[in-house]
Every structure is written in C-alpha cells, then in structure tokens.
C-alpha positions as CSV (number, residue, x, y, z in Angstrom):
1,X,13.5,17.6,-5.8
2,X,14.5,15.1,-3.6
3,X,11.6,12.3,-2.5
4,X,11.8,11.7,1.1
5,X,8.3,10.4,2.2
6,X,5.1,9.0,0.9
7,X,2.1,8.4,2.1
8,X,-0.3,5.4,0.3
9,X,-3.6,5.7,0.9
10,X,-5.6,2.4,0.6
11,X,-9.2,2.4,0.4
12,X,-10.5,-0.3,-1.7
13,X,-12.1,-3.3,-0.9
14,X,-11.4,-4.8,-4.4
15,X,-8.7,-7.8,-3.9
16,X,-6.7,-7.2,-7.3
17,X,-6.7,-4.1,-6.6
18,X,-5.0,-4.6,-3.1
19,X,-2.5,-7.4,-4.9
20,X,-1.7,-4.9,-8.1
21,X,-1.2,-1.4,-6.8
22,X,-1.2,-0.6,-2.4
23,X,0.6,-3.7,-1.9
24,X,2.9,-4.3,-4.7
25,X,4.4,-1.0,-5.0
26,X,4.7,-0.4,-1.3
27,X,6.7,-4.0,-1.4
28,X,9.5,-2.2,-3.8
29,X,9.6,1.7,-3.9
30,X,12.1,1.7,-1.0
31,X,14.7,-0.9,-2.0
32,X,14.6,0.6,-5.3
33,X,15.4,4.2,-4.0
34,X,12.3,5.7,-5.5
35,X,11.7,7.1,-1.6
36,X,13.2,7.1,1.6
37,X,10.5,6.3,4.0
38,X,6.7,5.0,3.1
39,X,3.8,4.3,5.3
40,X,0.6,2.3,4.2
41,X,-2.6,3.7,5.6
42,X,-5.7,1.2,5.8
43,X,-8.7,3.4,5.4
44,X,-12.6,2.5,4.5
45,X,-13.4,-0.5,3.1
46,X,-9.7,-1.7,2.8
47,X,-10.1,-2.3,6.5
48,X,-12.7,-5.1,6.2
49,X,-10.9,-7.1,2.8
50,X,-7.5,-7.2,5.6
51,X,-9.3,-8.6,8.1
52,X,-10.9,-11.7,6.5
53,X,-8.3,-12.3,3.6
54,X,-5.4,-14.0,5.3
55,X,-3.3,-13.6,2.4
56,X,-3.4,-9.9,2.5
C-alpha cells in the first residue's frame, strides 16, 4: 500500500505536546518519504496555544 496523504489533527493546548508530536513529525514525514503530501489541521484548543505562543 502506497501512502499518499495524511491528515494530522492537532487539538491540544499542551505546549510539549505541540513541540514533540503535531509539529515535529509534520517537520520530517515528507523529506523522509514516509508520505507524499500532509496537511496540519488546528482544531480546539490548539487554536488558542498558536495564537499567543510566538514560537509555535
């Protein structure tokens, strides 16, 4: 089975979280090959951490 799109749903507010999972692997599954097109939704309380954190 080939892997042609993914879809990451982000919904926590938690800032490691955002840092260790959402963010980091969406920074290297498609230079890696692991799929060939990826799109980050911000959903729920994600929303709010994106808007005040600058470094997110």
């Amino acid at each position: 089975m080939i892997k042609t799109k993914l879809l990451i749903v982000w919904t926590s507010q938690d800032r490691e979280i955002a840092l260790k999972l959402p963010l980091l692997y969406g920074s290297v599954i498609l230079e890696r090959g692991y799929w060939e097109e990826a799109h980050l939704m911000i959903w729920g309380p994600s929303i709010k951490l994106v808007a005040e954190d600058k470094e997110i």
